[in-house]
N, C-alpha and C positions, 0 to 999 in steps of 0.2 A: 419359381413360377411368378407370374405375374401379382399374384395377392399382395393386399396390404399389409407389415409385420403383424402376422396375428398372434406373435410368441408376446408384443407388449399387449396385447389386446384391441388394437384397434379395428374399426368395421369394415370388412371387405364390400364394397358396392359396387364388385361388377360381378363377382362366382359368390354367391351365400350357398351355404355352408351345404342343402343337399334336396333333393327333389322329394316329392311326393307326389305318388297316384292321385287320380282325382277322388277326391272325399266324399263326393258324393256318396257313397257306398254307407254313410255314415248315416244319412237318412233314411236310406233304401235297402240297406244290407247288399246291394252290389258289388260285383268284384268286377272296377274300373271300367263300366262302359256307359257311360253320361252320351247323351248324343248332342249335347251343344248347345241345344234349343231348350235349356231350365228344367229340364225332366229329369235332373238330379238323382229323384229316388223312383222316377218311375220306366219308362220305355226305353227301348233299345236304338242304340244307334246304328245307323246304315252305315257308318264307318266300321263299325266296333263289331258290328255283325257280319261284315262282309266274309264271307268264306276263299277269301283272297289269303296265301301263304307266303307273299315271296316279297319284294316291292316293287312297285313300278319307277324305275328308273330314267335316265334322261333322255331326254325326248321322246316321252311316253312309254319307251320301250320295256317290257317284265322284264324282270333280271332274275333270273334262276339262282339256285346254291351254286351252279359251275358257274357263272359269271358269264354265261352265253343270254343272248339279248332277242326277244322277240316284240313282235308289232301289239303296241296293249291296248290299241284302237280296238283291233278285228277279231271276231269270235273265235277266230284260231289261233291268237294269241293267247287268250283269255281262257280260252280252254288247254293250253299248256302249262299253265301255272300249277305247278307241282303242290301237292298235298301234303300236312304236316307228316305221313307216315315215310313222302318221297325225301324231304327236306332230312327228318332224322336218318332216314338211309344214307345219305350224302354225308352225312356227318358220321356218321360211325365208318362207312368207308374211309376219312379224310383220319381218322382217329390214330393210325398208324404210324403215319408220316408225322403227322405234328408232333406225335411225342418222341420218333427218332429225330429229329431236324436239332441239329447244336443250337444250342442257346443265341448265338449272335446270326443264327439264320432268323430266328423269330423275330430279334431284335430289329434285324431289318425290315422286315414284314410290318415292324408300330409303327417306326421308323417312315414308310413309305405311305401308311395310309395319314398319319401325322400331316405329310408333308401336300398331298391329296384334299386333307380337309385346308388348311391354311391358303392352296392356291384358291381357296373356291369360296373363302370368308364370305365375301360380298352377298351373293346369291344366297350361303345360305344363311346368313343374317336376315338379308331382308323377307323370305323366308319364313322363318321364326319368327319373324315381329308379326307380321300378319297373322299366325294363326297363336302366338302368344301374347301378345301385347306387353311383352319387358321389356322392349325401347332396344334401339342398336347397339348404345353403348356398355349397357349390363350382356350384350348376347357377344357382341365380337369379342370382349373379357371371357364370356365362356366359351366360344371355341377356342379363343390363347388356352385358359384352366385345361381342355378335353386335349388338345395336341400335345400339353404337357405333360398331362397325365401318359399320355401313351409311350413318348418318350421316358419319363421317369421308368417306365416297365422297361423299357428297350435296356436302362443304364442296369436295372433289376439282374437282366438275364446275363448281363457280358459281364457283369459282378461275378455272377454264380453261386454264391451264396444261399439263395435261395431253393437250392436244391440240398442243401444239408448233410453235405455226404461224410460218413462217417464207416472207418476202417478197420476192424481187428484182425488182426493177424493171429493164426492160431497155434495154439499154444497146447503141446503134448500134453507137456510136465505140468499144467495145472490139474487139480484136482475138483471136478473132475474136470478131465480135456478139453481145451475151449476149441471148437471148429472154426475155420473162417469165417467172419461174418462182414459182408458189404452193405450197407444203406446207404437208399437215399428216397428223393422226393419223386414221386412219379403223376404225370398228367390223370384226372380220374378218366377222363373224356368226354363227350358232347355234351356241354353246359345250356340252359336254357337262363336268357336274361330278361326281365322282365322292366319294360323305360319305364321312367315317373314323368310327370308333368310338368313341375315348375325348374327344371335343368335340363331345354330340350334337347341340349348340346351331354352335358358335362355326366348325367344320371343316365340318358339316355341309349341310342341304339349304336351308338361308338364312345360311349362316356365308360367308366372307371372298372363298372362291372364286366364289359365285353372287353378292355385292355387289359385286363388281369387275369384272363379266362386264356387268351388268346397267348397272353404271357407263359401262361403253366402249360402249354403245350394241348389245350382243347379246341375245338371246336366249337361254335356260337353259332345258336340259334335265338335272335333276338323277338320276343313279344311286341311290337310296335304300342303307342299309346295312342287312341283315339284324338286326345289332343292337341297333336300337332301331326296326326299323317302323311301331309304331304312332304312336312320336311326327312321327316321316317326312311320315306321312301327315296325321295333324291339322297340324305347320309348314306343309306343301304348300299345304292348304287356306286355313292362313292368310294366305301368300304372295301366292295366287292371289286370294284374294276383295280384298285389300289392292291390287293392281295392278287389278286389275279397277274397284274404286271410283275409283283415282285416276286413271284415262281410259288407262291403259296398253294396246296391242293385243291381241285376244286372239294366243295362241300365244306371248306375254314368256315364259313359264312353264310346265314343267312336271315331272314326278317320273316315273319308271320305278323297275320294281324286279324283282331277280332276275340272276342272274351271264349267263344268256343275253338279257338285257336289254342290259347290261353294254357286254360283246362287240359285240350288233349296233349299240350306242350307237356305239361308236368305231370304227365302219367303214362306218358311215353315210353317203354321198358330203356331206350337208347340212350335215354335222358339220365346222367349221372350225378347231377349236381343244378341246382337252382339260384338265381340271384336275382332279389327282387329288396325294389326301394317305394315304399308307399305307406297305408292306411293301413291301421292295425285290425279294422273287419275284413279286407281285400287280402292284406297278408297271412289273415291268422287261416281262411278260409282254403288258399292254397298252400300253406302250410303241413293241413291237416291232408288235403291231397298228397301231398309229397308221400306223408307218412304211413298213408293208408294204402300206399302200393304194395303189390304182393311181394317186391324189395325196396323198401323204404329208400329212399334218396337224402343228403341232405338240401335242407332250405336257408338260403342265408338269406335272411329278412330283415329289412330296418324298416319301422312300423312307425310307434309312435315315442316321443316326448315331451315333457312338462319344460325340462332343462332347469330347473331352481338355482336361485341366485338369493346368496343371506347377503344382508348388508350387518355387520354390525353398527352398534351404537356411537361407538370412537367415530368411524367413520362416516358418521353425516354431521360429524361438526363443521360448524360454518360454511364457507361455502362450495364448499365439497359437495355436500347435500342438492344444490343445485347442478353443480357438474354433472353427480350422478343421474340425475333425474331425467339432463338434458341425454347422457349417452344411453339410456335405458332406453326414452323413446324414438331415440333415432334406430337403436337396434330393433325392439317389437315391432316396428312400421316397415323396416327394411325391407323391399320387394313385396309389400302389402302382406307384410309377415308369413310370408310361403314357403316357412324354411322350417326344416327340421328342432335346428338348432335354436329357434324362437323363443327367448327367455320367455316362458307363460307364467308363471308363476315368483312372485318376488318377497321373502320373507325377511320384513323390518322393525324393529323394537316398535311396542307399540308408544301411539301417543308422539311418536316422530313427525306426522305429519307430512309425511315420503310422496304418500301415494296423491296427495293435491299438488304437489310439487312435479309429478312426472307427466299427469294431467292437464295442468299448466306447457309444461313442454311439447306436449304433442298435440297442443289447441289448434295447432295452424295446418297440421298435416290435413292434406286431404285428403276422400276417401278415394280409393285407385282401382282401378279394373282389374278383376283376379284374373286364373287362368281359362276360367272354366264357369257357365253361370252355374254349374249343380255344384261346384268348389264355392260360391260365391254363396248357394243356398243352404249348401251346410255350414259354411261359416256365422250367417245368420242365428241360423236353427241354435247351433251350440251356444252361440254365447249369448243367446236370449232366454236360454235354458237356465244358465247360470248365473245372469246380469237378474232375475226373477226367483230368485232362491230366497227365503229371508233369511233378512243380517246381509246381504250382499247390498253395496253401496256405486251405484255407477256415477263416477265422476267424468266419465270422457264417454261418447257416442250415444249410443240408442235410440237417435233418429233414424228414419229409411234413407237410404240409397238406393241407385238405379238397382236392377236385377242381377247386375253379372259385377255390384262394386263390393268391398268390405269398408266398413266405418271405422276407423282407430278408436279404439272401447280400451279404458280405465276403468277397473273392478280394485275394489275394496273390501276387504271385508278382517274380520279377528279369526285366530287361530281355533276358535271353541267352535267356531261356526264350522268352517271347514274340519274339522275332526268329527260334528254330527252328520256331514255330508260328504263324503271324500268321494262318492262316485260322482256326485252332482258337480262340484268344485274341483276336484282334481283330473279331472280330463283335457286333455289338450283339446287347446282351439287350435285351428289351421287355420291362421288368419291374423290380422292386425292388432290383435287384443292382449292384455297381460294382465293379471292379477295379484294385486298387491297385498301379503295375509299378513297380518299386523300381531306382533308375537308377544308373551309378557315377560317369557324370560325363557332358560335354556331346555325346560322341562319341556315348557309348550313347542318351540323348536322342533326337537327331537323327536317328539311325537309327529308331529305336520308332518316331517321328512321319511318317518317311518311308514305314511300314508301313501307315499309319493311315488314309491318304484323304481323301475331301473328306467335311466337315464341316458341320455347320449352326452349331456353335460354336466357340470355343475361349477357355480360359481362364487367368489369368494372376494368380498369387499369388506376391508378392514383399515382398521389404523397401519403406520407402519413401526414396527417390531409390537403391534397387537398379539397375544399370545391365541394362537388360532388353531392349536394344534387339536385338540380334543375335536373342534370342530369337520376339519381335514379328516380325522380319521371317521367319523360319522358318516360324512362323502363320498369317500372314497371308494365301499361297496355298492354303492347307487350307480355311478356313473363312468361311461369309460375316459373322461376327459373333464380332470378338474382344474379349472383358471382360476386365476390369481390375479384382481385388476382383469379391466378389461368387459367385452360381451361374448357371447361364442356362436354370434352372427356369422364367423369364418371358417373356414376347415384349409389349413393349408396342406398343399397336396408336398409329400416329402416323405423322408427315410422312418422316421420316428411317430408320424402320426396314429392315433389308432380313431375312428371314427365309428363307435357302435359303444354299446352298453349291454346292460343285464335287461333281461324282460320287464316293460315290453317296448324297450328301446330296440332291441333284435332278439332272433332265434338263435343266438349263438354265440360264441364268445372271441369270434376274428370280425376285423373291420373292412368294411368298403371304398374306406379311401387310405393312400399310402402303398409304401413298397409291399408290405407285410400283406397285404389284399389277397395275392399268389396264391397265400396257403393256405385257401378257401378250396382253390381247386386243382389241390396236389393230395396224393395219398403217400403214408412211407412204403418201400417195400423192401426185405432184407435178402439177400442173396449167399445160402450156405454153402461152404466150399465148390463154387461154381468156378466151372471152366472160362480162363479169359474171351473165349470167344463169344461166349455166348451175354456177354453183359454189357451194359450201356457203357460208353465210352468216359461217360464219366465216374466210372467205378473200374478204369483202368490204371492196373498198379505204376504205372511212369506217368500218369495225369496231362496226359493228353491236352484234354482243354485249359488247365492253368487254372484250376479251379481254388478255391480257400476250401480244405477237409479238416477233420479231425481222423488222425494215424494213431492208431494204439493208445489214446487217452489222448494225445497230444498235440492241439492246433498248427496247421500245416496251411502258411499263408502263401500262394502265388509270388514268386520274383518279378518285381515288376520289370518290363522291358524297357532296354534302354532306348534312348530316345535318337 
C-alpha cells in the first residue's frame, strides 16, 4: 500500500491509523447525529434525521439497493426511496448468490469497484475536503489506503485460504467410527456497517468494513455519517453502479442514512452481523442493541483508546530525549489527533523532565479545524475536564480557539495522581492532546497500566539490548498491537496486521484492518457424510478451485500454475 514503513515506526501522514464517529455523543450521550451547527450534545440534524434510506447518486438521481436510478428532484423520486425494511429485503434476497459466487467472482466484484473509485479520485477528493477539511493530499492518500484495501480482499479470496477448509475422511476402524466430516468457512449474510468520521474514504461507506463483508461473501448495508453526506451518497452511487456492471446481485449493496436509520439497521431480524468504528458511548449503546434482539447478533466495535507508550529511563539519554519528544508531538497533533491510535497517554521515569520537552516540540503547532464543531466541543469539554483535575500540570494549550478548532494541550501530571483518579485522567481524549504520567519506579508503572484497559496499541521505548522483557509481557494483555521504536499513528493495511484490542478498544477479539478482517463475517459450518452434490464446491474431494486445505491432519497446498 501506499503507507509509510510503519514496521520501523514511522508516521504515516496521508491514512492515520482509523476513523471515529462524531464524539459528540460524549457530551450528550448521543449515538453520532451532531447536526454541524456546535449542538454537539444537544439537537438533531436534518442530515442525520432524514428518513432517507438509500443515496442520492449522480446527478441527483436516488440509487436504489438494485442499482436502478431515479429523479431525487421530484416527489416521485423521493417517494421511491426504499425503506430500511425494503433495503434489508434486498439483501437477504441477494444472500444466496453471494455466498455461492467462487471466490475470484467476488474478487472481481473489489476489483471493479476499486478501479470506479480511483477513476473518480478528483471529485471525490475535492468532495471530502469540503465537508471534512483534511486537505487533498491526506484524502487522495486515503482513497489510494480504501482501493487498496479492497484489492488486498480481492488477493484474500483467490488466496483461498481464508475459507479454512478442512477434510476428514472417515474411518470405520476407529473407535469409535469416525464419520466424514467437511469444514469450512461460510458467508453469515447481510452485514450492517456503520462510517466513522475522520476516514471519509478509508473507515467509511466503501472503507475496510464494507470490503471485507463483501469479501466473505454478504451483503452491505452501509449507515452513512452525517459528516460528510454528500460524499456518502456520490461513494454509494459509485459502489453500486461498479457492482452493478460487474454482474454483482442486485441488493450487494446499499447506504441508509439518519441515527433512526441507524437503530432500526441493527435490530433488523435480516441483519447478521454489525461493523461499527467510533465513540465508546455511540458503540457501547448499539452494542447493547445488537444484544438485546430476540437473536443476538454479533457487534464488531472499535470504540475507544488511551494507546500507552513507556519510555524508559536508558532511553532519554542525551539526545534521544529530544528526538523522542519531537516524534511524540508530531504524532499526538497528527490530523488534529483524530485517530484512534493517538498516543494519549505517555508513561516516563519520573524527575526526567520529558513532558517540557514534548511541549517545547509542539510550541509551533497550531490549532487545526477538527471534523465536526460538536467533535471539536467535546474535545474541549474532555480535556478541560482533566487539564482542571489537581496534581494535573498544563504545559501546552488551554487557551480558546475558534468553535470547530482543538488546541494541541500537554498534560502532566505523577502516577499517585492518576491512580486516585483514573476515570478522570485515564479517558481518552479525541483530539490533539496527550498526557504525560511521570512514574517512580516499576511498581508505580504496573499499577497506572493496570488502570488503563484494553488497548488498540501499546508502545515501547528503550535502550537497545534494554532488558524489556518483563515489560513486553505486562503489554501484551492490554493491547492488540505492541511497537517497538516508533508511534502507532499508522495501521498498515497487509496480511499480518491485527488492528483491535481487549475492551474497551473493541467488542471482540478479530480486527478491522488486514486480511484476517473476513472472519468477522464468516461462520464454520461442518458437513457430515454428505453427498458430493449437495456441497459447496470448495468442499469438493478433486478441489476444484485449487484451494490450500487441510486432508486428514495433513496441509494440502494448491500447485501453482505454470506460467
Amino acid at each position: 500500500m501506499h503507507d509509510t514503513d510503519h514496521s520501523t515506526g514511522s508516521i504515516d501522514r496521508t491514512t492515520p491509523a482509523r476513523a471515529r464517529t462524531d464524539d459528540s455523543d460524549r457530551v450528550g450521550g448521543r449515538i453520532d447525529h451532531t447536526d454541524g451547527s456546535g449542538n454537539g450534545g444537544g439537537g438533531s440534524s436534518s442530515s442525520s434525521s432524514s428518513s432517507s434510506s438509500s443515496s442520492v447518486g449522480l446527478g441527483g438521481d436516488t440509487v436504489t439497493p438494485a442499482g436502478h436510478t431515479g429523479d431525487a428532484a421530484s416527489g416521485a423520486g423521493r417517494a421511491a426511496v426504499p425503506t430500511v425494511d425494503e433495503v434489508a429485503a434486498a439483501a437477504a434476497a441477494a444472500s444466496s448468490e453471494l455466498a455461492s459466487a467462487a471466490p475470484s467472482t467476488r474478487a472481481a466484484w473489489l476489483e471493479a469497484v476499486a478501479d470506479a473509485l480511483d477513476g473518480r479520485v478528483d471529485e471525490l477528493v475535492a468532495l471530502a475536503d469540503e465537508e471534512s477539511h483534511l486537505g487533498t493530499a491526506r484524502l487522495t492518500g486515503e482513497v489510494a489506503r480504501t482501493t487498496g484495501q479492497l484489492r488486498l480482499f480481492a488477493a484474500v479470496l483467490r488466496d483461498g485460504a481464508f475459507l479454512e477448509v478442512v477434510i476428514d475422511h472417515a474411518e470405520a476402524s476407529a473407535t469409535p467410527p469416525k464419520p466424514e466430516l467437511r469444514r469450512m468457512l461460510r458467508p453469515t449474510g447481510p452485514v450492517a456497517v456503520f462510517s466513522a468520521s475522520n476516514f471519509p474514504f478509508a473507515f467509511s461507506v466503501a472503507g475496510g468494513d464494507t470490503a471485507s463483508a463483501l469479501a466473505a461473501g454478504c451483503p452491505v448495508v452501509v449507515k452513512a455519517h452525517s459528516a460528510h453526506p454528500r460524499l456518502s451518497r456520490l461513494t454509494a452511487a459509485i459502489v453500486t453502479e461498479a457492482l452493478h456492471t460487474a454482474g454483482a446481485p442486485d441488493g450487494t449493496f446499499a447506504l441508509v442514512e439518519g441515527r433512526e436509520q441507524g437503530t432500526a439497521l441493527v435490530q433488523h431480524p435480516v441483519i447478521t452481523a454489525v461493523g461499527f468504528t467510533g465513540s465508546l458511548t455511540g458503540g457501547r449503546a448499539l452494542f447493547d442493541l445488537a444484544s438485546q434482539r430476540p437473536a443476538p447478533i454479533p457487534f464488531y466495535g472499535e470504540l475507544g483508546s488511551t494507546n500507552p507508550v513507556v519510555i524508559t529511563e536508558a532511553a532519554l539519554q542525551g539526545e534521544a530525549a529530544g528526538d523522542l519528544a519531537r516524534g511524540l508531538a508530531a504524532s499526538f497533533t497528527l490530523g488534529v489527533g483524530q485517530f484512534c491510535t493517538n498516543p494519549g497517554l505517555v508513561l516516563v521515569p519520573s524527575g526526567s523532565g520529558f513532558a517540557e520537552l514534548v511541549a517545547q516540540a509542539a510550541a509551533d503547532t497550531v490549532a487545526g479545524r477538527m471534523l465536526t464543531p460538536g467533535i471539536a466541543q467535546a474535545y474541549a469539554a474532555v480535556t478541560a475536564r482533566a487539564a482542571g483535575h489537581p496534581g494535573v500540570r498544563t504545559l501546552l494549550g488551554g487557551e480558546t480557539a475558534a468553535a470547530d478548532s482543538g488546541v494541541p494541550t500537554v498534560l502532566a501530571t505523577t502516577a499517585a495522581t492518576v491512580l486516585d483518579a483514573p476515570d478522570v485522567l485515564l479517558e481518552e481524549i479525541f483530539g490533539p492532546a496527550t498526557l504525560v504520567i511521570e512514574v517512580a519506579d516499576d511498581a508505580e508503572l504496573h499499577a497506572v497500566l493496570a488502570e488503563v484497559g484494553g488497548a488498540l496499541t501499546a508502545t515501547v521505548h528503550a535502550a537497545p539490548g534494554e532488558d524489556i522483557a518483563g515489560l513486553v509481557s505486562r503489554l501484551e494483555p492490554i493491547a492488540g498491537r505492541v511497537l517497538f521504536g516508533g508511534w502507532p499513528t499508522g495501521v498498515a493495511v497487509g496480511w499480518a496486521q491485527h488492528h483491535g484490542g481487549p475492551w474497551p478498544a473493541t467488542t471482540s477479539l478479530h480486527t478491522s484492518v488486514g486480511a484476517s478482517a473476513v472472519r468477522r463475517f464468516q461462520r464454520p459450518i461442518v458437513y457430515q457424510d454428505a453427498p458430493e452434490r449437495v456441497l459447496p464446491e470448495a468442499l469438493h474431494e478433486a478441489n476444484p478451485l485449487g484451494l490450500p486445505r487441510r486432508v486428514d491432519g495433513a496441509l494440502e497446498l494448491p500447485v501453482p500454475a505454470r506460467a
